[in-house]
Structure formats: C-alpha cells, structure tokens
VOFI-595753 format. One record per atom (N, C-alpha, C, CB): chain; x, y, z; atom name; residue number from 0. Coordinates in nm, 2 decimals. Each point is the difference from the previous one (the first is absolute). Glycine has a CB too. Layout:
N
SITE nukol      u      v      w dodren zamar
SITE     A      X      Y      Z     CA   NUM
...
END
This chain:
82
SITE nukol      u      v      w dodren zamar
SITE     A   5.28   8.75  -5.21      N     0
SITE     A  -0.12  -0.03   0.07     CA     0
SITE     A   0.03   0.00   0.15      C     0
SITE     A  -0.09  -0.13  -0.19     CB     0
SITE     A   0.06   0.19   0.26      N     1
SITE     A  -0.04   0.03   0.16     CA     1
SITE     A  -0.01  -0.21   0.02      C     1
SITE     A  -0.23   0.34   0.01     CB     1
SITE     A   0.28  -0.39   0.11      N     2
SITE     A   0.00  -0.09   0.08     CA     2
SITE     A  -0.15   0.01   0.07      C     2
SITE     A   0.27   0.00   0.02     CB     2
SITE     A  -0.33   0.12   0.03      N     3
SITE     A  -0.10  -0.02   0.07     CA     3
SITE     A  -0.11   0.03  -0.11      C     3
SITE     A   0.12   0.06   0.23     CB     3
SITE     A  -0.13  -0.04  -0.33      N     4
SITE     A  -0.09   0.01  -0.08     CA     4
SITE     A  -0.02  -0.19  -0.05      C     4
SITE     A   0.07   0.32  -0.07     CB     4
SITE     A   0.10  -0.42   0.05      N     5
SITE     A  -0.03  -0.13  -0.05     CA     5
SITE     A  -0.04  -0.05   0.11      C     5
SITE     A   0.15  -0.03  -0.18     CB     5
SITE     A  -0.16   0.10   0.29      N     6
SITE     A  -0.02  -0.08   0.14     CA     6
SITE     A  -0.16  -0.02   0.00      C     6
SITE     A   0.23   0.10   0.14     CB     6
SITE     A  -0.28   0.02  -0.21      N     7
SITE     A  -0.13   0.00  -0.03     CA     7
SITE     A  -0.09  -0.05  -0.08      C     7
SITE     A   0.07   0.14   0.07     CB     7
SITE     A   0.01  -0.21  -0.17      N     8
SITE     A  -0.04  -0.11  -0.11     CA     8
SITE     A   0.02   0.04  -0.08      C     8
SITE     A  -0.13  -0.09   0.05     CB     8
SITE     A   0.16   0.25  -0.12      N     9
SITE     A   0.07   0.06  -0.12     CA     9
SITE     A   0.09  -0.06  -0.08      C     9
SITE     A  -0.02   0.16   0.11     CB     9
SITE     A  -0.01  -0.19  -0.21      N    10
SITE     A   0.13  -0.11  -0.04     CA    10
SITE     A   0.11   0.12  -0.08      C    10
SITE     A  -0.18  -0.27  -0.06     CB    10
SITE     A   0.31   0.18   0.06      N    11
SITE     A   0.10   0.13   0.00     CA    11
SITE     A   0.02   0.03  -0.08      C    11
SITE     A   0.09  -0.01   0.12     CB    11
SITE     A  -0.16   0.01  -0.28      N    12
SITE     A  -0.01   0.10  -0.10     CA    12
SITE     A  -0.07   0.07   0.00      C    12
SITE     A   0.06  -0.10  -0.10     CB    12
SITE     A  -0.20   0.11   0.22      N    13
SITE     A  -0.05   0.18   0.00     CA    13
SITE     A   0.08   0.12   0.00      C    13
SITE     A  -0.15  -0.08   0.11     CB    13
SITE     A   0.08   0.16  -0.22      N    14
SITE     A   0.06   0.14   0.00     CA    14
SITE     A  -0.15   0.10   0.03      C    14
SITE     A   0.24  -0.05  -0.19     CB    14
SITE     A  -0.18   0.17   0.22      N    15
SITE     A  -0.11   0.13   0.07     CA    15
SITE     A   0.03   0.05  -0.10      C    15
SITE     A  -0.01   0.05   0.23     CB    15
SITE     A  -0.11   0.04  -0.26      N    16
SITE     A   0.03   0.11  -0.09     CA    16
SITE     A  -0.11   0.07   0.13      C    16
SITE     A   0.08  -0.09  -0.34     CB    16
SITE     A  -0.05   0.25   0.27      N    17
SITE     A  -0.05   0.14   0.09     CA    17
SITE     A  -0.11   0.02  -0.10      C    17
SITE     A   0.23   0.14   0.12     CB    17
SITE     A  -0.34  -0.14   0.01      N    18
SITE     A  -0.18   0.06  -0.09     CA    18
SITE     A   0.01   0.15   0.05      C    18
SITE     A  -0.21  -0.25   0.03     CB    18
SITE     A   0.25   0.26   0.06      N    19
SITE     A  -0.06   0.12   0.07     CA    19
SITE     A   0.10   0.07   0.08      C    19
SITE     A  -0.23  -0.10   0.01     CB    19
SITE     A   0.20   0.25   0.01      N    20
SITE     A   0.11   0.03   0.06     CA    20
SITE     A  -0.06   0.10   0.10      C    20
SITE     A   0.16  -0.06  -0.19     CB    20
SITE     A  -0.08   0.03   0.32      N    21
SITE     A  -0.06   0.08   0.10     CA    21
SITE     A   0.10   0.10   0.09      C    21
SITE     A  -0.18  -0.20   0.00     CB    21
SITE     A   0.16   0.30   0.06      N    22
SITE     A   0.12   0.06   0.07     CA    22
SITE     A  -0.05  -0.01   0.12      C    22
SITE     A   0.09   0.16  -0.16     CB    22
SITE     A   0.07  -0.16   0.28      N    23
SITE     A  -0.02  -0.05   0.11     CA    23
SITE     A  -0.02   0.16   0.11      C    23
SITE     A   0.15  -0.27  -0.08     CB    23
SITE     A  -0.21   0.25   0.14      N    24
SITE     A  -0.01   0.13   0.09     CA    24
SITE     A   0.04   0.01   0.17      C    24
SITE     A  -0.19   0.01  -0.17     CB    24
SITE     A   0.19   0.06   0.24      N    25
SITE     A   0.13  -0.03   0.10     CA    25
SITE     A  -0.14  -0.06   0.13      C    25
SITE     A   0.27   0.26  -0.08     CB    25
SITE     A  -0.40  -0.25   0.02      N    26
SITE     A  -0.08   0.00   0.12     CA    26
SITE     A  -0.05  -0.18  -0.05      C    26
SITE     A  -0.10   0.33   0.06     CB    26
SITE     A   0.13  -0.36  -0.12      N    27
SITE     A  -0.04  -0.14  -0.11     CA    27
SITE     A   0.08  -0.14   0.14      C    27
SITE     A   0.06   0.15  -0.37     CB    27
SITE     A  -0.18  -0.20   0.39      N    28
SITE     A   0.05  -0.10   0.10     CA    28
SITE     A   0.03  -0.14  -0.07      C    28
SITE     A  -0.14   0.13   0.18     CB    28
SITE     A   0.13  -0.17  -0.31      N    29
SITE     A   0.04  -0.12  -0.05     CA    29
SITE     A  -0.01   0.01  -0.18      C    29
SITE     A  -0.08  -0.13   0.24     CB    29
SITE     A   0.11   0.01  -0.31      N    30
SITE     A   0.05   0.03  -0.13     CA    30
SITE     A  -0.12  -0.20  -0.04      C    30
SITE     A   0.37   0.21   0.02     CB    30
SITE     A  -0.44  -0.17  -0.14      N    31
SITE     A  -0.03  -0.18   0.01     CA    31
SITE     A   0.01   0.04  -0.16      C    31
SITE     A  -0.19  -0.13   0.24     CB    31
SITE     A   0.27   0.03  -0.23      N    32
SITE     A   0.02  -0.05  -0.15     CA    32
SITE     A  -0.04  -0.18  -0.01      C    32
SITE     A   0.23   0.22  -0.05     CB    32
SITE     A  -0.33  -0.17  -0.05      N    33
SITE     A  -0.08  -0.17  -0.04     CA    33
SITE     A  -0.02  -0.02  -0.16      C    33
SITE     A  -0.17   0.01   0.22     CB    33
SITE     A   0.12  -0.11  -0.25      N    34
SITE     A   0.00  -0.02  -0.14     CA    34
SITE     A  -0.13   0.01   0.00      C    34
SITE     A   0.19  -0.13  -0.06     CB    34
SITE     A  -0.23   0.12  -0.06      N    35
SITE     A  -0.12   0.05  -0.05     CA    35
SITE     A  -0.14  -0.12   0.07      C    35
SITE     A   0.16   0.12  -0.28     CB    35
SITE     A  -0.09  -0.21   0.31      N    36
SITE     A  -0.10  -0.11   0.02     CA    36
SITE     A  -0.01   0.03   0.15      C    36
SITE     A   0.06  -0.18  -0.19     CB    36
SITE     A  -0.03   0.27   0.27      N    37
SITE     A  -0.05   0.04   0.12     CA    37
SITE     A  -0.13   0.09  -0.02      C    37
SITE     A   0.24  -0.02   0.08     CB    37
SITE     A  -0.11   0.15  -0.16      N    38
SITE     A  -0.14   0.09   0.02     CA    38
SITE     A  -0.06  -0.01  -0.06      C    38
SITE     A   0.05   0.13   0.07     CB    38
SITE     A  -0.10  -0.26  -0.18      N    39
SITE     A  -0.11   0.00  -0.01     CA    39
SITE     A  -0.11  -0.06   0.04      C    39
SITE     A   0.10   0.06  -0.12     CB    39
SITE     A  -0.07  -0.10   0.23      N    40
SITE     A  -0.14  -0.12   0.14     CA    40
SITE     A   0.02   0.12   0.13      C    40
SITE     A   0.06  -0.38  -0.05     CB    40
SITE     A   0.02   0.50   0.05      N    41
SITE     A   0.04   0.07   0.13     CA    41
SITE     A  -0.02   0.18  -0.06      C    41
SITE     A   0.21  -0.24   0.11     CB    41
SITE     A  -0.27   0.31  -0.07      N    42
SITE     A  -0.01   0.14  -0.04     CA    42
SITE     A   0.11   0.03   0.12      C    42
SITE     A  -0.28   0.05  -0.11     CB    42
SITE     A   0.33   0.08   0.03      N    43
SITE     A   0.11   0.06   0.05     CA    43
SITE     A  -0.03   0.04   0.17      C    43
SITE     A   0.06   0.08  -0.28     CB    43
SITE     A  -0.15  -0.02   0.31      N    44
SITE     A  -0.03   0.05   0.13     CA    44
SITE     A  -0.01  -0.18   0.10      C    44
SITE     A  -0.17   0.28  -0.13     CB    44
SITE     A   0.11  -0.37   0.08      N    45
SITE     A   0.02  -0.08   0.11     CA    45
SITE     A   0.13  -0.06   0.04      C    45
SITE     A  -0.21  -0.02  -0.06     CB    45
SITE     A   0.31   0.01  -0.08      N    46
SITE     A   0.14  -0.04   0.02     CA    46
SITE     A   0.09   0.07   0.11      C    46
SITE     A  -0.02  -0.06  -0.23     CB    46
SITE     A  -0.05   0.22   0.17      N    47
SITE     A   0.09   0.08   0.09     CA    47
SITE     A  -0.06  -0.07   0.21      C    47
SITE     A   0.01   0.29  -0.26     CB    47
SITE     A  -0.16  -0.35   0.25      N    48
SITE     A  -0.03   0.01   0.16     CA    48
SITE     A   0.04  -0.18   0.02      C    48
SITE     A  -0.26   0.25   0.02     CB    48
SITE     A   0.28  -0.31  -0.09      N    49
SITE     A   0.03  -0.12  -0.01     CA    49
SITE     A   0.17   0.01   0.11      C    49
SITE     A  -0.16  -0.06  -0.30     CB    49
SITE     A   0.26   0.17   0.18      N    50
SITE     A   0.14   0.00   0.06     CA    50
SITE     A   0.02   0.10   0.12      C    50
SITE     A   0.08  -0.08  -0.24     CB    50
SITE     A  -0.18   0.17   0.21      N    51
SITE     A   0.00   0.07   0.18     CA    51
SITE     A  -0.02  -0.05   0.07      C    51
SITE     A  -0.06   0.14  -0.02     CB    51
SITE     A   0.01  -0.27   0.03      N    52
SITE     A  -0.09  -0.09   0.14     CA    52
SITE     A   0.14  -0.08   0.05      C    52
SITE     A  -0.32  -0.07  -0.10     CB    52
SITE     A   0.47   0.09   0.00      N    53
SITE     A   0.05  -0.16   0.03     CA    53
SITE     A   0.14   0.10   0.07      C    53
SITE     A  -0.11  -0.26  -0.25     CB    53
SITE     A   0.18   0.17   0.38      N    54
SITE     A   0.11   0.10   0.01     CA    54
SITE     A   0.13   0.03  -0.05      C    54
SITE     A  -0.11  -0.03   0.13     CB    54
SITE     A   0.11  -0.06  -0.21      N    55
SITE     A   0.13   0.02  -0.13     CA    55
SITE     A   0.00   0.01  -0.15      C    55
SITE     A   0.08  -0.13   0.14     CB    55
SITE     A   0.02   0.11  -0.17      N    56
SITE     A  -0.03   0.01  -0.16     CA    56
SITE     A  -0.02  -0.14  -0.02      C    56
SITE     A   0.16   0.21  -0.08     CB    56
SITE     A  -0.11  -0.32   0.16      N    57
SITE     A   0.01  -0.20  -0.07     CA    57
SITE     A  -0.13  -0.01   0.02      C    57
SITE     A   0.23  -0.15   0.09     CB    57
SITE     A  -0.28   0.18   0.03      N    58
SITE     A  -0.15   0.00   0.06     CA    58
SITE     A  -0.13   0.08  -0.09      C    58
SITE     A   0.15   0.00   0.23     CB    58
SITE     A  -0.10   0.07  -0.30      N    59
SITE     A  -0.11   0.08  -0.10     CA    59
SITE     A  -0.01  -0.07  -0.14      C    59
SITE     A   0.06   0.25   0.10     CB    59
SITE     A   0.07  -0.27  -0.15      N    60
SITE     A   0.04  -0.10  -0.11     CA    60
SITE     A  -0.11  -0.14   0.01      C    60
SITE     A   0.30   0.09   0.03     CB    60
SITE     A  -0.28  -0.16   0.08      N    61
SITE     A  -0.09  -0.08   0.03     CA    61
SITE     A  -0.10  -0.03   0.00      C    61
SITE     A   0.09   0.01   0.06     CB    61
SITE     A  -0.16   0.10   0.01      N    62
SITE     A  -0.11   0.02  -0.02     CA    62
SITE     A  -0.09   0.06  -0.12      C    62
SITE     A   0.07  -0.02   0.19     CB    62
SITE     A   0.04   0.10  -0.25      N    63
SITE     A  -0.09   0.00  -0.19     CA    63
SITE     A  -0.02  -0.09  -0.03      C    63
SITE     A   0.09   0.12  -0.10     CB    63
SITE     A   0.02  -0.21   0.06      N    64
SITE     A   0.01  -0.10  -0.10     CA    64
SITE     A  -0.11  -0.10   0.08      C    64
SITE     A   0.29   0.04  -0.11     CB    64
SITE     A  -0.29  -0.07   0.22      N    65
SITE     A  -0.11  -0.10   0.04     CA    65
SITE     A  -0.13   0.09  -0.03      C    65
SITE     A   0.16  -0.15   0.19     CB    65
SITE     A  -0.19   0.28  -0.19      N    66
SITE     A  -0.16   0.05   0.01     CA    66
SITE     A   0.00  -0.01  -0.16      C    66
SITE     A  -0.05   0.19   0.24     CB    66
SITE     A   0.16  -0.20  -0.33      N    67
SITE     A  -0.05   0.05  -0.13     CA    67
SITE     A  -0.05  -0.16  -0.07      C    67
SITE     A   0.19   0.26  -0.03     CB    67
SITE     A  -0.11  -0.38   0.14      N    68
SITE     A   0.00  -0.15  -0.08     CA    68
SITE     A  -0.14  -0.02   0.06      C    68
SITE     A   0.27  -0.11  -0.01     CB    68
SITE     A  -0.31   0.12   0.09      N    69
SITE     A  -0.15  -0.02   0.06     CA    69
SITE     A  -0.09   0.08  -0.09      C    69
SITE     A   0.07  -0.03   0.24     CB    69
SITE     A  -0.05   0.13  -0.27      N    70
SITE     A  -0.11   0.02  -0.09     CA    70
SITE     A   0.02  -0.05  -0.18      C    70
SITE     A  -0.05   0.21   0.20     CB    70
SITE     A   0.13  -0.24  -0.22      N    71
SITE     A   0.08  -0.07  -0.13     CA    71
SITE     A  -0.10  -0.12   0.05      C    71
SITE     A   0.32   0.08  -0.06     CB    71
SITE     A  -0.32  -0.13   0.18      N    72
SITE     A  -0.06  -0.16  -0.03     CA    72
SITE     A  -0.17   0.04   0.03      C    72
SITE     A   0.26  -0.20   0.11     CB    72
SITE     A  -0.27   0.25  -0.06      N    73
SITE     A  -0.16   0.06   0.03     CA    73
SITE     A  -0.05   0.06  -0.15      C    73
SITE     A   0.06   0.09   0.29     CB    73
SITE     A   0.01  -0.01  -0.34      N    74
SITE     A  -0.07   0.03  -0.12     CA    74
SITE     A   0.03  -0.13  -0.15      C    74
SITE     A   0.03   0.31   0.10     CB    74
SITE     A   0.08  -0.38  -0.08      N    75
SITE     A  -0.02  -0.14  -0.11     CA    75
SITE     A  -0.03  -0.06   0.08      C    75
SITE     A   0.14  -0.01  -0.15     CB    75
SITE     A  -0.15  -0.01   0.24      N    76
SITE     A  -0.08  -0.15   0.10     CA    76
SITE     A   0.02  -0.12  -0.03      C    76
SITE     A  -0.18   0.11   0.03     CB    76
SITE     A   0.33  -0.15  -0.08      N    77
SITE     A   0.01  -0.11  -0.02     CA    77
SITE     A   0.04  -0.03  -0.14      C    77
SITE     A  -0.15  -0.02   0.18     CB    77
SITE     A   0.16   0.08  -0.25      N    78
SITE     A  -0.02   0.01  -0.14     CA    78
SITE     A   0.18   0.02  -0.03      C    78
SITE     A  -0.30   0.11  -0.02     CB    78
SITE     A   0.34  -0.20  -0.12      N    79
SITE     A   0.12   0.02   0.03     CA    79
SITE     A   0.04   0.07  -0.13      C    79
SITE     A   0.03  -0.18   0.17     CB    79
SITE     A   0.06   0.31  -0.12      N    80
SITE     A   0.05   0.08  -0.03     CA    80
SITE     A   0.12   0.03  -0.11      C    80
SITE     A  -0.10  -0.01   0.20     CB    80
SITE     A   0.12  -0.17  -0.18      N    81
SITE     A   0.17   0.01  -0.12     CA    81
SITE     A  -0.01   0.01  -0.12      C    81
SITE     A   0.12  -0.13   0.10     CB    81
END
C-alpha cells in the first residue's frame, strides 16, 4: 500500500484491481486515475477541467478528491453512508 494513499485514509489492506484500460499519447497532458466513487459524482470531461485548472499533479489530486467529497455530501446530504 502507497504511504500517500494511508495518508489519505485508505486503510492498508486496500487493493486495486484494473477496470479499464487506456493508452497514453505523446500530446496527453495528464493521467487520472480514481476509483469508481469519483467518477461516479464527476463526468470524465469535468475531471479532466478540474486537473487542468491546478498547477501540479498534488494540486489536481486535491482538488478531485475535495470536488468529488462535496458532491458525495451534497447528493447524501448528511445521510450516513457506512
């Protein structure tokens, strides 16, 4: 398990498995790999304008995971999830 993934609250018996597979291209300005519980409160096109807006990779990271938890709590509104 990645340090910066437990740093993230992952507890350290997560494992990934591969849904999808994509090839990289030489004009391709970034790579986002999320779990399913992103893209599903985030369509692919706004992630991509989400991590174009930020000037790094820590800085894009960031800002997913906070645009995808805001709408996680906007669409349960409170409602708990566990």
């Amino acid at each position: 398990m990645c340090a910066r993934a437990t740093r993230l609250g992952a507890p350290p018996s997560t494992t990934a498995t591969t849904t999808k597979t994509a090839h990289a291209y030489a004009d391709d300005r970034f790579l986002v790999l999320a779990s399913a519980g992103v893209w599903k409160v985030i369509p692919p096109s706004e992630i991509v304008n989400v991590a174009a807006a930020e000037p790094d990779s820590a800085a894009a990271a960031s800002a997913i995971v906070e645009e995808a938890q805001r709408r996680w709590a906007q669409l349960w509104q409170g409602e708990n999830t566990t």
